[in-house]
Every structure is written in structure tokens, then in C-alpha cells.
N, C-alpha and C positions, 0 to 999 in steps of 0.2 A: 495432141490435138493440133493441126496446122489454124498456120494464121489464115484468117479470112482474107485481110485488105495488107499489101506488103507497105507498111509506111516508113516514111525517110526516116533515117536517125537524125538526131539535132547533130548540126554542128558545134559539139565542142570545143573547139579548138576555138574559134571566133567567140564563142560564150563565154570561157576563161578568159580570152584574150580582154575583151571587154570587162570584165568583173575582177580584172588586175587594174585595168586602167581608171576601173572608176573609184579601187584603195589607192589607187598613189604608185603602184608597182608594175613591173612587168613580168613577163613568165619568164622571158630570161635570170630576172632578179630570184625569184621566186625560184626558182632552179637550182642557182649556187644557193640559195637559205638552204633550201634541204639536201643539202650536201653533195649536189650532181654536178655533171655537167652543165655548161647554159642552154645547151641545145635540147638537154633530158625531156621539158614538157614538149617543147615546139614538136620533138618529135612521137613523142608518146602519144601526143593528142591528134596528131593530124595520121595515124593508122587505121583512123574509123573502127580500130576493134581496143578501144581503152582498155588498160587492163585497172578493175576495181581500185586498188592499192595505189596507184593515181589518181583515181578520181579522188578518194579516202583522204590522202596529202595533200592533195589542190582543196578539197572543198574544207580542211579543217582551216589551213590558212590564209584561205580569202574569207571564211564566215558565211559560205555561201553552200548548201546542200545541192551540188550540181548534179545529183543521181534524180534531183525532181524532174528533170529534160525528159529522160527515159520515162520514167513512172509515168508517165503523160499518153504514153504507147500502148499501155496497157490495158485489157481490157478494164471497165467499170470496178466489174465484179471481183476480179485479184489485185486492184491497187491498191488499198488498205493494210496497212501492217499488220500484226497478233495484236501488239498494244493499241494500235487507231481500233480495231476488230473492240477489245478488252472496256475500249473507253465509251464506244457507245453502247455497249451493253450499260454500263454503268449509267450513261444518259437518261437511257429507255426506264431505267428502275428508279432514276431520281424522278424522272416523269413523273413516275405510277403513283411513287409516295407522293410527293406535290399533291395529284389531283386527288388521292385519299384524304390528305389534309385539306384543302380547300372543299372536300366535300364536306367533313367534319368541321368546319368551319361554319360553314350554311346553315349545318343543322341546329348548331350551338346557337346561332343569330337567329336562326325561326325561333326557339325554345324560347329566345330571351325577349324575342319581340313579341311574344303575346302576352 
């Protein structure tokens, strides 16, 4: 299915950049941590086509899930995960029971108020 509206990618690289800076570090630093060169993010990030397995290392060591940037592009209806999908089913059904109890609740309180 083609895209409707062609939207910009985030800048990565500037968003990392930023969310090193505001732990204390830099993507240089962050670089030799994971065993690279100092250059490895700078340039990984700034090819506009990230490869996952960087995002994956970046976002586990800043604490920061930088795959939300993307997911933001997405339509409505495919941004949700299996388990987000999983969890509001679960919602919908604590719903249901709720309001079955809160009905049976009522009923119990008319019975007992007359």
C-alpha cells in the first residue's frame, strides 16, 4: 500500500545527540563504551537510513526508546504493538466485568434499601 503524505524522518542524530547530553555523555563517549570507533554513532546516525541494531545499542544505553521518533509516522491504525493490541483487549474485558459488578452492586443496594 503506498504512503499517502511523504513525511520527514526525525532527525536522529541531533536527538541522540541531545539525549547523550542531557545523561552526562557524548556519542563519541558512547561509542568507544560499545566497543567502536568514536566516529561509529556520528556516523551511523547521520546516513538517514539507521540500521535497527544501532538504534537497539543507543536506545538501551541512554534509557531512551528512540524507535518512538519513527512510530510517530505511522499510521493510527499499525502503531500499536501485539502486546499494546493484547493489553487493551484486557482493558475492554476489565471494563465489562467492572460494570457487571457495579451493576450487581445496585441491585444488592435496591434489595437492601427497601
Amino acid at each position: 500500500m503506498p504512503v499517502k503524505s511523504k513525511k520527514e524522518l526525525p532527525d536522529i542524530a541531533a536527538i541522540a545527540r541531545n539525549w547523550a547530553k542531557y545523561k552526562g555523555t557524548s556519542l563519541r563517549s558512547i561509542s568507544r563504551k560499545l566497543k567502536k570507533n568514536p566516529q561509529y554513532l556520528h556516523q551511523n546516525l547521520h546516513s538517514r537510513d539507521v540500521r535497527p541494531s544501532v538504534l537497539l545499542a543507543l536506545s538501551d544505553f541512554l534509557g531512551k526508546n528512540l524507535f518512538e521518533y519513527y512510530l510517530e509516522l505511522l499510521p493510527p491504525n499499525v502503531r500499536p504493538t501485539a502486546r499494546e493490541k493484547e493489553l487493551i483487549q484486557e482493558i475492554e474485558a476489565l471494563k465489562k466485568e467492572l460494570k457487571r459488578v457495579g451493576e450487581e452492586r445496585d441491585r444488592y443496594w435496591e434489595k437492601i434499601g427497601k
